[in-house]
C-alpha positions as CSV (number, residue, x, y, z in Angstrom):
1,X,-34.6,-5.6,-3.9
2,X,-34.6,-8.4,-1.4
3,X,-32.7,-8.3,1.8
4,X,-31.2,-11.7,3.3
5,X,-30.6,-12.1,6.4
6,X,-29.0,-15.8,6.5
7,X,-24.9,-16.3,5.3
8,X,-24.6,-18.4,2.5
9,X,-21.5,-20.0,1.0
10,X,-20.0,-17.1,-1.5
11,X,-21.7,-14.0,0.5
12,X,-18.3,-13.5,2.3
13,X,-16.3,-13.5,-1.1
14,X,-18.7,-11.3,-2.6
15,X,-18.6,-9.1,0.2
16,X,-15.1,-9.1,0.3
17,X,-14.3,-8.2,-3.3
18,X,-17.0,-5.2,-3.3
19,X,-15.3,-3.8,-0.4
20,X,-12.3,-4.0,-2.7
21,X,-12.7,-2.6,-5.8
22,X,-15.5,-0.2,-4.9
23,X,-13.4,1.2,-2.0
24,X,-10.2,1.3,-3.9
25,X,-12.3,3.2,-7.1
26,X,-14.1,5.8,-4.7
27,X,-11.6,5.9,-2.0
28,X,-7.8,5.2,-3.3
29,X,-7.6,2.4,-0.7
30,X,-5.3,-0.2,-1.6
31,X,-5.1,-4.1,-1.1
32,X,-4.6,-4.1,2.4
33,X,-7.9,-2.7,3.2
34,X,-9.5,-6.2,1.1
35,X,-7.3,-8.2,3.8
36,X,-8.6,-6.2,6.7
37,X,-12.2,-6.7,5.4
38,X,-10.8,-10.4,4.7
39,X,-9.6,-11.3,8.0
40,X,-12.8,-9.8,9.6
41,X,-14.8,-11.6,7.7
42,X,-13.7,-14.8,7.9
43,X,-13.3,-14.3,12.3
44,X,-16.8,-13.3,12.1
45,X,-18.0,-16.1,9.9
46,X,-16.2,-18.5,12.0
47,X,-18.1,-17.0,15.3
48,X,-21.5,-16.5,14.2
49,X,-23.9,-16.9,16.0
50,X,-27.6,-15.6,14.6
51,X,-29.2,-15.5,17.9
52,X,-26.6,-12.9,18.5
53,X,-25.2,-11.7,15.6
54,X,-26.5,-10.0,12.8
55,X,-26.0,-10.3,8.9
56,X,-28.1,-9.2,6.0
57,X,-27.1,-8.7,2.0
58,X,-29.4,-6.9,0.0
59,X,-29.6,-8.5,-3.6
60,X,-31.0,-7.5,-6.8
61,X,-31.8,-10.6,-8.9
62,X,-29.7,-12.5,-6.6
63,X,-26.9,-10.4,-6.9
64,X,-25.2,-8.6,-3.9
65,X,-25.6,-4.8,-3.8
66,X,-25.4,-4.4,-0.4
67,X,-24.2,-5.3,2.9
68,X,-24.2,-4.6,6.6
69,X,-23.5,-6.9,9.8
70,X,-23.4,-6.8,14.0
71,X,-20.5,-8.0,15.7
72,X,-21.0,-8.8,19.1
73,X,-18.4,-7.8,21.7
74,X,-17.8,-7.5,25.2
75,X,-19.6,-5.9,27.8
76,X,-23.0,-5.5,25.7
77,X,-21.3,-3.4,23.1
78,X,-22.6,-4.7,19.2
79,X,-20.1,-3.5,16.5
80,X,-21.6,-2.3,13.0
81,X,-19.7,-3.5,10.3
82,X,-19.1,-4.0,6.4
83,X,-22.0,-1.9,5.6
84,X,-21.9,-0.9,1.9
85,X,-24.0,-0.2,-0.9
86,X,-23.3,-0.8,-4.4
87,X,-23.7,2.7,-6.6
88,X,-25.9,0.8,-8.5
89,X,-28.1,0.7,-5.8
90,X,-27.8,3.9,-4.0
91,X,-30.1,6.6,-4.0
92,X,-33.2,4.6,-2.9
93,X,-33.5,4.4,0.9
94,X,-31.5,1.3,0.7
95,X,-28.8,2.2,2.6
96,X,-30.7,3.4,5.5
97,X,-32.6,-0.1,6.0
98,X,-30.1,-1.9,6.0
99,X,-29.1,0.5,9.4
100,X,-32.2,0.7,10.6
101,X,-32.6,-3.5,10.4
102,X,-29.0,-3.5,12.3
103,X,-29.6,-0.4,14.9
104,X,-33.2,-2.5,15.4
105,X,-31.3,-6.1,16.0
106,X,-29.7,-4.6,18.4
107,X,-31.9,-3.0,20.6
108,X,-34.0,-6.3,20.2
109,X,-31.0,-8.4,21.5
110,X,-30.3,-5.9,24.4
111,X,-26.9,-4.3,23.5
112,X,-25.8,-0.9,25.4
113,X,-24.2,0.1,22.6
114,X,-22.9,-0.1,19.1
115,X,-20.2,1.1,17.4
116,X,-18.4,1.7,14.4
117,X,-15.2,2.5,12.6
118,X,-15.0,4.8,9.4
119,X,-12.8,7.1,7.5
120,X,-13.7,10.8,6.9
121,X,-13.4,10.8,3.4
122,X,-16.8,8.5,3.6
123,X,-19.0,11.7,4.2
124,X,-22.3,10.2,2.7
125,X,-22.3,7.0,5.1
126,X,-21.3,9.4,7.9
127,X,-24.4,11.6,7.1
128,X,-26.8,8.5,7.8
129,X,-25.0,7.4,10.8
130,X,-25.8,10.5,12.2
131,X,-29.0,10.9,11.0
132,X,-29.7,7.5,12.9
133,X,-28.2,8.4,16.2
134,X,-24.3,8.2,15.7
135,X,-22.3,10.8,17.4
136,X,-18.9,11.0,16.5
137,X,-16.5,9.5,20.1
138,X,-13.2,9.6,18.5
139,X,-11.0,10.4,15.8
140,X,-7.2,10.0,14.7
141,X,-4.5,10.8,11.2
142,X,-2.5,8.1,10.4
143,X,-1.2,5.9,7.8
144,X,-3.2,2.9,6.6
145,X,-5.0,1.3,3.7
146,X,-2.3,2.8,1.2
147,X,-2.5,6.4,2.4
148,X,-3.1,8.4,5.1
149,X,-6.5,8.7,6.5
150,X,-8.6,9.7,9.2
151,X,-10.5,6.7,10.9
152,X,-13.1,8.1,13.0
153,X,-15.2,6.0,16.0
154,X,-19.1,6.6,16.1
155,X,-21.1,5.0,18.9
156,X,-24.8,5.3,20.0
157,X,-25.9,4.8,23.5
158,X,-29.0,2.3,23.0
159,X,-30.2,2.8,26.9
């Protein structure tokens, strides 16, 4: 397993369609979440910036099995995003260095703070959030992605 840490031409599309189909096969989410993860995406791509942002896939013979990025925003506040491992790739620490890499960028960069937006239903991503420092800031029901879901904020103070 190698972890990248530069964007390439076809990482976003890759990304992008694992979010997808492994979200909509675990999850029930529909098409609209692959536009949200879409639209992010692309902004993000558009914006980077590696001296302030952070990326990494993890690949297995140069396939994409996983996934995780920082998203800088305002006021020293990072935003964790896209992080996903492929089942095929679960069950071996990979998960968690992918976080740790990402928590790390951004206490080397300086950030306050990062957050990060989840359902409930995503209880074993939720487990190593907290295991890492998450805490759970805010929560709230409502309809999106096909069904109704709760989407629940984590942050960690990084001072």
């Amino acid at each position: 397993m190698n972890i990248r840490t530069t964007l390439k031409p076809g990482d976003l599309g890759t990304i992008i369609h694992l979010h997808g189909t492994l979200y909509e096969r675990e999850y029930g989410l529909d098409y609209t979440f692959e536009g949200y993860v879409a639209r992010g995406l692309g902004e993000f791509a558009i914006a980077y910036d590696p001296d302030k942002d952070f990326f990494a896939v993890a690949e297995d013979d140069e396939r994409i099995v996983g996934s995780v990025a920082i998203a800088r925003q305002a006021d020293n506040v990072a935003q964790l995003r896209w992080f996903l491992v492929h089942p095929e790739a679960r069950g071996v620490g990979l998960g968690r260095r992918l976080l740790e890499d990402a928590v790390k960028f951004c206490r080397e960069k300086g950030f306050t703070k990062v957050i990060l937006w989840t359902i409930s239903e995503l209880k074993p991503a939720i487990h190593l959030y907290r295991s890492v420092g998450f805490h759970l800031a805010e929560q709230h029901t409502h309809e999106i992605w096909g069904a109704e879901h709760t989407e629940e904020r984590y942050e960690m103070l990084l001072e």
